[in-house]
C-alpha positions as CSV (number, residue, x, y, z in Angstrom):
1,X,5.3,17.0,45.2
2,X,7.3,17.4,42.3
3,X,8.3,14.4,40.5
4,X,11.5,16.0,38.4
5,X,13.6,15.9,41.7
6,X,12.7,13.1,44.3
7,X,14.2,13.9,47.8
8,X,15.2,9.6,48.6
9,X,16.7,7.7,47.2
10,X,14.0,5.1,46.6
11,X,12.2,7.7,44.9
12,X,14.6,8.3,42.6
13,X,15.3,4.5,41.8
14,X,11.3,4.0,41.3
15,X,11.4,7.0,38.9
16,X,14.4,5.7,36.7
17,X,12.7,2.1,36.7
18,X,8.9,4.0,35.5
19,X,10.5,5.3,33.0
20,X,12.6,2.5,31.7
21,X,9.6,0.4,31.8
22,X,7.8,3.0,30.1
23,X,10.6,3.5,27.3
24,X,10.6,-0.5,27.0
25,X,6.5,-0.5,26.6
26,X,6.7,2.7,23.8
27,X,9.4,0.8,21.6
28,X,7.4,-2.2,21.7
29,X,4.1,-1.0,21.2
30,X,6.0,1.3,18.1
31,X,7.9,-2.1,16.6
32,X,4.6,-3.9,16.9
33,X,2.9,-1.1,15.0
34,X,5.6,-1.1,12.5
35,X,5.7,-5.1,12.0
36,X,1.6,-5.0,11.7
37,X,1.3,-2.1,9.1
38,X,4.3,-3.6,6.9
39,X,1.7,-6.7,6.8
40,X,-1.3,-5.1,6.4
41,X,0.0,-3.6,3.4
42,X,1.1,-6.2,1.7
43,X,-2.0,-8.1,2.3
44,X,-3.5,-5.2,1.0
45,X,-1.1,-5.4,-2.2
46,X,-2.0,-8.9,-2.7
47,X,-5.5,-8.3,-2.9
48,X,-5.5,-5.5,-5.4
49,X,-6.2,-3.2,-2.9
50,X,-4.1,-0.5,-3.4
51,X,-4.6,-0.4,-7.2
52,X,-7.3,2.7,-8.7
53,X,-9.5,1.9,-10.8
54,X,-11.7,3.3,-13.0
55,X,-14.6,4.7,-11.7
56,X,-16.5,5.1,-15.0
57,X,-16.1,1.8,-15.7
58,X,-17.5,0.1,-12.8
59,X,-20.2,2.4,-13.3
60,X,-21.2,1.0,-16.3
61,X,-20.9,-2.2,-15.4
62,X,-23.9,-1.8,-12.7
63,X,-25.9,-0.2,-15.9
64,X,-25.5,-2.9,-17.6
65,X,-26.2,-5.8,-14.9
């Protein structure tokens, strides 16, 4: 059966409504995705995360413990 040209008309409406459905469940899934990485980031950012440090540094601060 090939699904790019559905002989009824029933098929064709249940074909246009799977894939509106599936264009509404992509968008949402993407502006989730978007809305939880912003905050990730930021929670990130708040907890000095993001910032390098010094490598040698915190090496010789286990030495010296």
């Amino acid at each position: 059966m090939d699904y790019n040209s559905p002989t009824t008309e029933r098929q064709q409406k249940a074909v246009k409504q799977a894939r509106n459905i599936f264009l509404v469940l992509l968008a949402t899934g993407l502006s989730i995705g978007v809305i939880v990485s912003i905050g990730v980031i930021k929670l990130m950012n708040y907890f000095g995360l993001t910032e390098k440090t010094n490598q040698m540094e915190i090496i010789r601060e286990k030495i010296d413990q």
